[in-house]
VOPAGU-2260 file (C-alpha; in pm, 1 decimal, decimal comma):
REM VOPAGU-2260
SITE   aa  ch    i         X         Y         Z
SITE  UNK   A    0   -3129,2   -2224,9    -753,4
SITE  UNK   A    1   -3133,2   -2582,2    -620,7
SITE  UNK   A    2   -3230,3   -2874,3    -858,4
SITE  UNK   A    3   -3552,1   -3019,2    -752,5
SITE  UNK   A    4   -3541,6   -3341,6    -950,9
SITE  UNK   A    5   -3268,6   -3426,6    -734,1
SITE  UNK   A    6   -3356,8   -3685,2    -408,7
SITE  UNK   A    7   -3157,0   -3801,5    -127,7
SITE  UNK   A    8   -3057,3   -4111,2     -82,3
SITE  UNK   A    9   -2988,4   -4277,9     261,3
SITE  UNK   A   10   -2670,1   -4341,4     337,6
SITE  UNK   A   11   -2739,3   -4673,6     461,5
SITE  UNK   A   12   -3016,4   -4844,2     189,4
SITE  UNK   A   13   -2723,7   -4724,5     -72,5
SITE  UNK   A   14   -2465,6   -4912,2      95,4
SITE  UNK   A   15   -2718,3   -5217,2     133,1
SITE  UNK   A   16   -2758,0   -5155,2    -243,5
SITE  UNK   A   17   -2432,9   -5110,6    -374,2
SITE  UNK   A   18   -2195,7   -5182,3    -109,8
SITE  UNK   A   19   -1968,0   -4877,5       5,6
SITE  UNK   A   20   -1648,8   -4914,7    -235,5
SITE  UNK   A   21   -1825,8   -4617,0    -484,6
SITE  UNK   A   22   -1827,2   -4389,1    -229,8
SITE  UNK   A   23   -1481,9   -4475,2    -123,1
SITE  UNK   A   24   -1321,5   -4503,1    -490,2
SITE  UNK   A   25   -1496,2   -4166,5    -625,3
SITE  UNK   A   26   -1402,6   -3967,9    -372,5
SITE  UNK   A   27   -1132,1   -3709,1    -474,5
SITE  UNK   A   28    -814,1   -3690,3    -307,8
SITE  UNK   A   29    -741,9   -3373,9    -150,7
SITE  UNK   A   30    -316,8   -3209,5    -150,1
SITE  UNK   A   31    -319,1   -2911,4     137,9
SITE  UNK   A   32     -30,3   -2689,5     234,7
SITE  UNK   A   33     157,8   -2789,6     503,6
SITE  UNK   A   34     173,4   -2385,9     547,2
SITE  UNK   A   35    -152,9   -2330,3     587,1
SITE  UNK   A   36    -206,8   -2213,2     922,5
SITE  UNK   A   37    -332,7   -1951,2    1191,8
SITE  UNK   A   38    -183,4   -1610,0    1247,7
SITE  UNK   A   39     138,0   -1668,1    1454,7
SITE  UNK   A   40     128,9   -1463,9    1767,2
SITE  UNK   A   41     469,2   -1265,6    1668,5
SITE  UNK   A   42     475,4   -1007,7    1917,2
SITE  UNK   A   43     488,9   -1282,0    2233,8
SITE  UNK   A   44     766,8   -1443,5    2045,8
SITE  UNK   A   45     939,9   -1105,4    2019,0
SITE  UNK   A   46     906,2   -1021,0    2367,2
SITE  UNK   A   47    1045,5   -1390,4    2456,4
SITE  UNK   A   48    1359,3   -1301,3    2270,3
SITE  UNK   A   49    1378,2    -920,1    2453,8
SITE  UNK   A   50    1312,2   -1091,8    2777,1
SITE  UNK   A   51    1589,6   -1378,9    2727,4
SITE  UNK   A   52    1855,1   -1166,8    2631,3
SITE  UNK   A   53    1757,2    -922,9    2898,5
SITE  UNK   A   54    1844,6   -1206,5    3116,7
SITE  UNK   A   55    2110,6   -1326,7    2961,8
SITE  UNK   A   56    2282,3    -941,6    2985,4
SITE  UNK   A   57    2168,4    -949,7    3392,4
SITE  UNK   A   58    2361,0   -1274,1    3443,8
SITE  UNK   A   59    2635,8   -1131,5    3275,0
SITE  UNK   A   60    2668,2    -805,9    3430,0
SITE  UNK   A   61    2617,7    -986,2    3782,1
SITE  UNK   A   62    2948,6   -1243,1    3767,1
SITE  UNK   A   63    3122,5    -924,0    3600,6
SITE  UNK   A   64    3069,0    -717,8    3946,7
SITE  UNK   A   65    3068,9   -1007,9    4181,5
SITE  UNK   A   66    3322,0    -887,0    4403,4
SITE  UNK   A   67    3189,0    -532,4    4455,7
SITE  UNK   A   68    2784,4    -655,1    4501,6
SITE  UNK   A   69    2575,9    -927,4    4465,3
SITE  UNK   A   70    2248,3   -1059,3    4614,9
SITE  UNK   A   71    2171,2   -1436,4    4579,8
SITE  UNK   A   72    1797,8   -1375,4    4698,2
SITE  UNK   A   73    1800,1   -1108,2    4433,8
SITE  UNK   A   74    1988,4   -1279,0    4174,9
SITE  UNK   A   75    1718,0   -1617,8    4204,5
SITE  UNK   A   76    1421,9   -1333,3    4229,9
SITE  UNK   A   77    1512,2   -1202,8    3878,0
SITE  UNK   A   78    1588,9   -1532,4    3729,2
SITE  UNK   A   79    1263,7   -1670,7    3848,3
SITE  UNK   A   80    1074,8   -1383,5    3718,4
SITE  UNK   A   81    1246,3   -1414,0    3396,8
SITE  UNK   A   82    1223,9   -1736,5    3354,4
SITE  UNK   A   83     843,2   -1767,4    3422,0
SITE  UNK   A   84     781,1   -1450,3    3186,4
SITE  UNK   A   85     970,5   -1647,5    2906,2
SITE  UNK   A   86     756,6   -1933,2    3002,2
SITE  UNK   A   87     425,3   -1777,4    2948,9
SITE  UNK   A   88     512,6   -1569,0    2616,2
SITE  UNK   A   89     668,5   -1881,7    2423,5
SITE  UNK   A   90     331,5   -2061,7    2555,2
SITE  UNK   A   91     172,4   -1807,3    2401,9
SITE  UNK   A   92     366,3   -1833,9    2091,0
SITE  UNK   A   93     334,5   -2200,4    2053,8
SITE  UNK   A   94     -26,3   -2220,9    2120,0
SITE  UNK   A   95     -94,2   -2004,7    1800,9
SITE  UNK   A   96     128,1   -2204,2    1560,3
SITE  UNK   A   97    -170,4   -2382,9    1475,6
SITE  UNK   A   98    -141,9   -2570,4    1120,0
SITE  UNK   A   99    -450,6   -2604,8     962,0
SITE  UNK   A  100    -519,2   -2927,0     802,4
SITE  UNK   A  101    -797,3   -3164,2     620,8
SITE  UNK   A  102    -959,1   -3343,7     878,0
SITE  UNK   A  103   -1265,7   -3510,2     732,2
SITE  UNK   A  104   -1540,4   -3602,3     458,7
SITE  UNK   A  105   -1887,3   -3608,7     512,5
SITE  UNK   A  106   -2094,5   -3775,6     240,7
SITE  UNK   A  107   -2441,8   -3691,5     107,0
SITE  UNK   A  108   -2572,7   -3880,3    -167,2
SITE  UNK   A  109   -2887,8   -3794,2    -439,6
SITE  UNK   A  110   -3019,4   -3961,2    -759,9
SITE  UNK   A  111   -3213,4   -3888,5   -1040,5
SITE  UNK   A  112   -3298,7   -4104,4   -1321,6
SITE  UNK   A  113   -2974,2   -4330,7   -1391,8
SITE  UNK   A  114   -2755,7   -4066,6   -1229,2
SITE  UNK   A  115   -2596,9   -4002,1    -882,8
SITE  UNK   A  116   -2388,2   -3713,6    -715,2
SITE  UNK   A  117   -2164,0   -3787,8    -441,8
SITE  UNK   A  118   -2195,7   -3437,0    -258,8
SITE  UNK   A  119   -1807,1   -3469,1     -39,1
SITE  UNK   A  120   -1802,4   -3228,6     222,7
SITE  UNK   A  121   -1382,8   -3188,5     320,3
SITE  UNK   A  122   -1405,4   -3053,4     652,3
SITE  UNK   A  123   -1066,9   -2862,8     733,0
SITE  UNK   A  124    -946,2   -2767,7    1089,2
SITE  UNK   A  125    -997,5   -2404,8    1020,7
SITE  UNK   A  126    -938,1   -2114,6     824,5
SITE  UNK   A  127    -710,7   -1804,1     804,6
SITE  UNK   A  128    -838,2   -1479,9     658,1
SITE  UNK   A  129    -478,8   -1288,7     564,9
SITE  UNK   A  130    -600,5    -970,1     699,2
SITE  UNK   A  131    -538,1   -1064,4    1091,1
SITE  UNK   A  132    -800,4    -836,4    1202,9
SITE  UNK   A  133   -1077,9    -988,5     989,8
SITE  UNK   A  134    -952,4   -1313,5    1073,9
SITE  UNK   A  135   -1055,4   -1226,8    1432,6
SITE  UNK   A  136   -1359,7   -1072,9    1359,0
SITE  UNK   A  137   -1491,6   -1394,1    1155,7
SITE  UNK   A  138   -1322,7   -1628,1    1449,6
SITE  UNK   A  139   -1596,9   -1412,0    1704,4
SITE  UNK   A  140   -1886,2   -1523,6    1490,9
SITE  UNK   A  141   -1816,1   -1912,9    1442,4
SITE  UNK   A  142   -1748,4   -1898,1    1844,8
SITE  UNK   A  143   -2053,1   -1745,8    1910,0
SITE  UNK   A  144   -2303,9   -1875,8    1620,8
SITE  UNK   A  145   -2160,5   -2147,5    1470,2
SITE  UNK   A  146   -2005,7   -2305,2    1793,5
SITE  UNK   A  147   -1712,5   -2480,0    1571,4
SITE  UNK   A  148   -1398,1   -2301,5    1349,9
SITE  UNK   A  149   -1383,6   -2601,5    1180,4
SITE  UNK   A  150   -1424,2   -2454,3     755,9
SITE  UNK   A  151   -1669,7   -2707,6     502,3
SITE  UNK   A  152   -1603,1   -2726,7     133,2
SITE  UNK   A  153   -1749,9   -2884,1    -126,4
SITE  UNK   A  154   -1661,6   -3120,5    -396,4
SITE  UNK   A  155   -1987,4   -3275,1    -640,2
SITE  UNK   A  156   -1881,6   -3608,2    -789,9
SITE  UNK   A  157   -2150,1   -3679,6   -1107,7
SITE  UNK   A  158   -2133,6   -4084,1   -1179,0
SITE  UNK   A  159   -2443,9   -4229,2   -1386,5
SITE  UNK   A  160   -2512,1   -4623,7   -1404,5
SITE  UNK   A  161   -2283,9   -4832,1   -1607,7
SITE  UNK   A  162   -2491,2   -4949,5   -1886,2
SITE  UNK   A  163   -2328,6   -5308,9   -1868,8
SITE  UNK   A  164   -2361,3   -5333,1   -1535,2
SITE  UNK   A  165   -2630,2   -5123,2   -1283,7
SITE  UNK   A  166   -2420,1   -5256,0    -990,1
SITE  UNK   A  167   -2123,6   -5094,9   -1118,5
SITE  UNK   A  168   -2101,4   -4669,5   -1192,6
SITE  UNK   A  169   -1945,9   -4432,6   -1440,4
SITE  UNK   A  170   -1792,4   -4120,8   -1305,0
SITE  UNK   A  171   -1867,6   -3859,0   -1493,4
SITE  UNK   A  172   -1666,5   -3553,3   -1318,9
SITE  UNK   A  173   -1608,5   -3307,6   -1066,0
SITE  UNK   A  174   -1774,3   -2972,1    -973,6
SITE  UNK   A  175   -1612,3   -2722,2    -728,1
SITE  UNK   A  176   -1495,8   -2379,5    -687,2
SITE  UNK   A  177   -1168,8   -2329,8    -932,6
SITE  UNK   A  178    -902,5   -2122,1    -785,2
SITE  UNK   A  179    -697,5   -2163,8   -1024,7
SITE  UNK   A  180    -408,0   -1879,3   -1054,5
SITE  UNK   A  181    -512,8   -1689,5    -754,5
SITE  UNK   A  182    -230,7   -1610,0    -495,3
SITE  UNK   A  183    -274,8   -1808,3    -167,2
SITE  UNK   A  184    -312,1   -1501,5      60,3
SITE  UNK   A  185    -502,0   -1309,6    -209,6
SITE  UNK   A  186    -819,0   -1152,1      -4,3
SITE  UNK   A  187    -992,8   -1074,1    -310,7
SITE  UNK   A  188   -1176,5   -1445,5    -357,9
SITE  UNK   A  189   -1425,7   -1485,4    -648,3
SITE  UNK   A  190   -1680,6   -1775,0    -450,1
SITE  UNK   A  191   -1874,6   -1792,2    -804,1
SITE  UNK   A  192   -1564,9   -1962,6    -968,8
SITE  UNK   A  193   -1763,3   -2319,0    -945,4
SITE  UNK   A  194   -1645,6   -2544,6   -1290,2
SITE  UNK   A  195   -1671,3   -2852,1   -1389,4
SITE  UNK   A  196   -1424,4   -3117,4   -1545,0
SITE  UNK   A  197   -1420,3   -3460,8   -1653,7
SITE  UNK   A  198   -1286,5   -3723,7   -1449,5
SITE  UNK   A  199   -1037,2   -3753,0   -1688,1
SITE  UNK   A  200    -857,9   -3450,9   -1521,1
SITE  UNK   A  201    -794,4   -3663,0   -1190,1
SITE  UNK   A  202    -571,6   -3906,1   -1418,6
SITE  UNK   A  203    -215,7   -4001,0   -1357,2
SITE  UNK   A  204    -212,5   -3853,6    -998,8
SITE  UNK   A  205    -335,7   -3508,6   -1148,0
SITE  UNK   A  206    -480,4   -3444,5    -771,5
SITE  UNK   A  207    -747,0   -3179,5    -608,2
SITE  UNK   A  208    -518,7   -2950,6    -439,9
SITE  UNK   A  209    -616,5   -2620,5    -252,2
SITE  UNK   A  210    -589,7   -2327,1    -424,7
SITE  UNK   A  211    -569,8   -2080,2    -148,8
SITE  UNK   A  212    -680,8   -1966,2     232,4
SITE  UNK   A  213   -1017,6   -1992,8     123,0
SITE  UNK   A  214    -992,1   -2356,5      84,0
SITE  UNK   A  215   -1076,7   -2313,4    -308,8
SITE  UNK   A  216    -942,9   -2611,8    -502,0
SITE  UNK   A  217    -715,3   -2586,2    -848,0
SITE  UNK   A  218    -552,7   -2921,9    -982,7
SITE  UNK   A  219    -165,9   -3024,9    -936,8
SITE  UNK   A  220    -134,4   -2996,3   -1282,2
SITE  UNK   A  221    -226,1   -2637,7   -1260,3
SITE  UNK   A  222     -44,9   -2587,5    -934,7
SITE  UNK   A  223     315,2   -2730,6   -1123,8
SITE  UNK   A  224     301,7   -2428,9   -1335,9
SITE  UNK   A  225     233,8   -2124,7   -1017,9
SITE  UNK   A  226     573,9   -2204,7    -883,3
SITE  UNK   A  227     566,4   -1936,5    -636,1
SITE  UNK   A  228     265,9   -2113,7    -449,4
SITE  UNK   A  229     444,5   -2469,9    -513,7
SITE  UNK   A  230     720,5   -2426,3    -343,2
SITE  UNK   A  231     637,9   -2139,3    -112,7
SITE  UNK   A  232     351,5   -2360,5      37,1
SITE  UNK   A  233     568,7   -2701,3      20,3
SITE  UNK   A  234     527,8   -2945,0     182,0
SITE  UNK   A  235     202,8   -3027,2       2,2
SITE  UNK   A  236       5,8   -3369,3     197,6
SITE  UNK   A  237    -142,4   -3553,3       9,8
SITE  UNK   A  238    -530,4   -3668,1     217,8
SITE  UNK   A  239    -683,7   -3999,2     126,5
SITE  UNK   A  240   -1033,6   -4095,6     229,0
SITE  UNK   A  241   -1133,7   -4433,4     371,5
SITE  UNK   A  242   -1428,4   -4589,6     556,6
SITE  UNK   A  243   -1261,6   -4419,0     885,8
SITE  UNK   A  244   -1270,6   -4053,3     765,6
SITE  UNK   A  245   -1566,4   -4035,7     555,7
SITE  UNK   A  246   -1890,5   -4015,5     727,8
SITE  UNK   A  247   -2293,5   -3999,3     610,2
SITE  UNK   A  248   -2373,8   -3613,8     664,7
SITE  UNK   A  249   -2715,2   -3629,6     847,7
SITE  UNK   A  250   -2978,5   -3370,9     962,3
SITE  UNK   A  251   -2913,7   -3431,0    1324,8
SITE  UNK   A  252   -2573,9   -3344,3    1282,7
SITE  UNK   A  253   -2626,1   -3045,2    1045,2
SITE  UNK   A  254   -2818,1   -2895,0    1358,3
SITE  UNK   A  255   -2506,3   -2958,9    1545,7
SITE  UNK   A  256   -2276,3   -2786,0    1379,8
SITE  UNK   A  257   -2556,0   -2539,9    1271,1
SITE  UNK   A  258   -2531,2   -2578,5     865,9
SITE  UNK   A  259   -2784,2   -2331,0     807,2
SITE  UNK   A  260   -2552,0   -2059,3     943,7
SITE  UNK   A  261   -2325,7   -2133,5     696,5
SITE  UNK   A  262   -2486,4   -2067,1     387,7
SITE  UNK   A  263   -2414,0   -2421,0     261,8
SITE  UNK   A  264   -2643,5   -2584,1       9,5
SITE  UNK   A  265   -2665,7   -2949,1     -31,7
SITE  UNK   A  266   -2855,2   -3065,0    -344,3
SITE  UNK   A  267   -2633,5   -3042,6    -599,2
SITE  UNK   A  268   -2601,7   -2781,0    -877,8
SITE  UNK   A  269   -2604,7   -2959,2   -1214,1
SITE  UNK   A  270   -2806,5   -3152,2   -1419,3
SITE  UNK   A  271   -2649,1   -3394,9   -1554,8
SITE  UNK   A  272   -2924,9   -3565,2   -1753,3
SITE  UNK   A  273   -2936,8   -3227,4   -1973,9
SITE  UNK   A  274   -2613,6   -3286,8   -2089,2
SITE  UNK   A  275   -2344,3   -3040,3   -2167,1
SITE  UNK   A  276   -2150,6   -3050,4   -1823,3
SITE  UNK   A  277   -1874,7   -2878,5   -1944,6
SITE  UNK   A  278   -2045,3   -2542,3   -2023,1
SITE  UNK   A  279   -2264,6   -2525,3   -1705,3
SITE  UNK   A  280   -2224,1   -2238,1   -1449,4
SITE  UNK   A  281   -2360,9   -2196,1   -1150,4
SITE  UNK   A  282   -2405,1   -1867,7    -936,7
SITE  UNK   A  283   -2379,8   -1885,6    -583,7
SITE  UNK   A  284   -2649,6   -1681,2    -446,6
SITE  UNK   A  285   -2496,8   -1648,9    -112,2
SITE  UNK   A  286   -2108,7   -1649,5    -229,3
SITE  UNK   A  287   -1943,0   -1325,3       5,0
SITE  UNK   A  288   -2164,8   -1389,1     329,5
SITE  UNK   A  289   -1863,3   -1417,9     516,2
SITE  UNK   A  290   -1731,2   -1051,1     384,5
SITE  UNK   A  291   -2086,2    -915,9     453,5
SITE  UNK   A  292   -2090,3   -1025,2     776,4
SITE  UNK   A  293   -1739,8    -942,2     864,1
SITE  UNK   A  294   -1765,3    -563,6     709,6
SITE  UNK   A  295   -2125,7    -513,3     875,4
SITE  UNK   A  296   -1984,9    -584,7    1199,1
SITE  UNK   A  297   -1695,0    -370,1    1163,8
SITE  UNK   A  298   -1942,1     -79,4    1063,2
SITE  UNK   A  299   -2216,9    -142,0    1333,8
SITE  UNK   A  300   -1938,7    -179,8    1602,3
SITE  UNK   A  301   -1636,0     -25,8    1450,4
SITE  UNK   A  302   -1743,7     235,8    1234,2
SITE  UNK   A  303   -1743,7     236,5     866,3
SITE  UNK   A  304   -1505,8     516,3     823,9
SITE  UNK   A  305   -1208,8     243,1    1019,1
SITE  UNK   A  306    -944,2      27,3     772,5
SITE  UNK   A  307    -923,6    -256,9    1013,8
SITE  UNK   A  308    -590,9    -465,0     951,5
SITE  UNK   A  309    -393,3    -524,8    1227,1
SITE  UNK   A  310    -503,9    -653,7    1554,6
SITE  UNK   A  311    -455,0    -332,5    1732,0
SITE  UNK   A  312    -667,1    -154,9    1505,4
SITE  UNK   A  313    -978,2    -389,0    1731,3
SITE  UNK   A  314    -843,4    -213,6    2015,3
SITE  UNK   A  315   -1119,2    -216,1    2308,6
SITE  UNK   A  316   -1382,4    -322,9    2015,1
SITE  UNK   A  317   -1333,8    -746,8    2097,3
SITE  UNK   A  318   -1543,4    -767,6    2353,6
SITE  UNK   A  319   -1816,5    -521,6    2161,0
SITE  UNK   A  320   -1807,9    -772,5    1830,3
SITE  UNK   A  321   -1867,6   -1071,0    2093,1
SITE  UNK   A  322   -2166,4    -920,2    2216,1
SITE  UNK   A  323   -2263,7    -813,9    1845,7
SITE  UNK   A  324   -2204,7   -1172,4    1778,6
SITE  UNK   A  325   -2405,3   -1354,9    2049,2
SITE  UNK   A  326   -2704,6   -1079,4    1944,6
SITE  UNK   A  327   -2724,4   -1232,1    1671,8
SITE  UNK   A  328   -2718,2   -1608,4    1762,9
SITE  UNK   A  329   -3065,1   -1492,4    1977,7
């Protein structure tokens, strides 16, 4: 349930009001995975392999039996073939090493009373689902609905007025989802694991860092002790907002990229005025839309009585889903 006491604030009469180094200095430094990236189209890398040491054998085999037959136009006709085969599949290969990364922050800002929330949304490139098949699936939908694969997170930054000095603000902490402990390519992601902590936390370069696929977020502190994920995942980037990469989040532009369709909510979920941060919790009421929608299209389409992993498992179902998909964007 939203919190109605809450109002927006335009982005521009705040920054008339209290210049735009608040937004800039509150807003939470995000470490991502280098490692964090799309499925890797194996099998076309595979075949490139096959296909160059297929050709490497044919050359072979041709200078060893020079003398008793060799074609030159059918010599250059296999190379060429070869050649443009290998061509195509490490293409192929290439174009789905896709890294994901963070990309950028879109700002929303509300008060109540004496205190503020400074709602950053850290837009990443995309997202990965480690079952390839459901990845797929979900990919279908943001194509044909949400008409961007970019993935938006949330962090809530609570600051109240500085008592010395209204021009000047206190941050009180940061809310997100806490994915803290949770393997990186765990599927099994608990989107009601929102907490709160103190700004305190983001001390002596204790950063935001993401927790897993889902783009949940777990601190470095609590990273340094899952050294599985540390170092599997290394390099970790660290991403630092400025006034080039974080933007006002309007309406207009919420159409755009078709927020509602996302199950996003804006206002923010605390009230800080009743005190007690610490011990709030907050229940997403929308928190596995994206597993609902995914698992209802593999039943409608698919058939519920189908374990879709692996792409093959789709089989002739791709274009099926698409139309599924654009149905529902009617």
């Amino acid at each position: 349930m939203t919190n109605s006491e809450w109002e927006r604030v335009d982005f521009k009469q705040f920054v008339n009001e209290y210049k735009v180094d608040p937004v800039i200095e509150n807003a939470p430094n995000i470490l991502y995975s280098k490692k964090d990236k799309e499925h890797e189209d194996y099998n076309s890398l595979r075949a490139f392999i096959l296909v160059a040491i297929g050709l490497f054998v044919y050359i072979s085999v041709s200078f060893l039996f020079i003398e008793i037959y060799f074609s030159i136009f059918l010599f250059i006709t296999v190379i060429a073939i070869a050649v443009t085969v290998d061509v195509v599949l490490i293409f192929y290969y290439f174009k789905s090493k896709v890294y994901i990364k963070a990309k950028d922050c879109w700002i929303e800002i509300f008060n109540h009373l004496d205190f503020f929330c400074f709602s950053y949304n850290i837009i990443f490139s995309g997202k990965c689902h480690p079952n390839i098949a459901k990845s797929i699936i979900f990919k279908l939908y943001q194509e044909e609905v949400l008409n961007s694969t970019i993935d938006i997170t949330q962090i809530e930054v609570y600051l109240k007025f500085n008592q010395k000095d209204s021009k000047k603000f206190e941050n009180l902490g940061y809310f997100f989802e806490y994915g803290k402990g949770v393997p990186f390519k765990n599927e099994a992601i608990n989107h009601n694991s929102w907490q709160f902590f103190p700004f305190e936390m983001s001390k002596n370069n204790n950063h935001i860092s993401i927790a897993n696929w889902a783009h949940q977020y777990e601190w470095w502190n609590d990273l340094e002790f899952d050294f599985d994920k540390l170092y599997e995942y290394a390099p970790w980037i660290i991403k630092r907002w400025n006034n080039s990469n974080i933007k006002p989040l309007t309406d207009n532009f919420k159409k755009t990229i078709n927020w509602n369709s996302r199950y996003i909510e804006s206002t923010p979920k605390l009230k800080p005025w009743e005190g007690n941060l610490e011990n709030k919790s907050y229940e997403f009421p929308h928190a596995n839309w994206e597993d609902e929608l995914i698992n209802d299209a593999i039943k409608k389409v698919i058939g519920e009585e189908y374990r879709v992993e692996n792409l093959k498992d789709l089989k002739l179902d791709l274009f099926e889903l698409k139309a599924y998909f654009r149905d529902l964007n009617v």
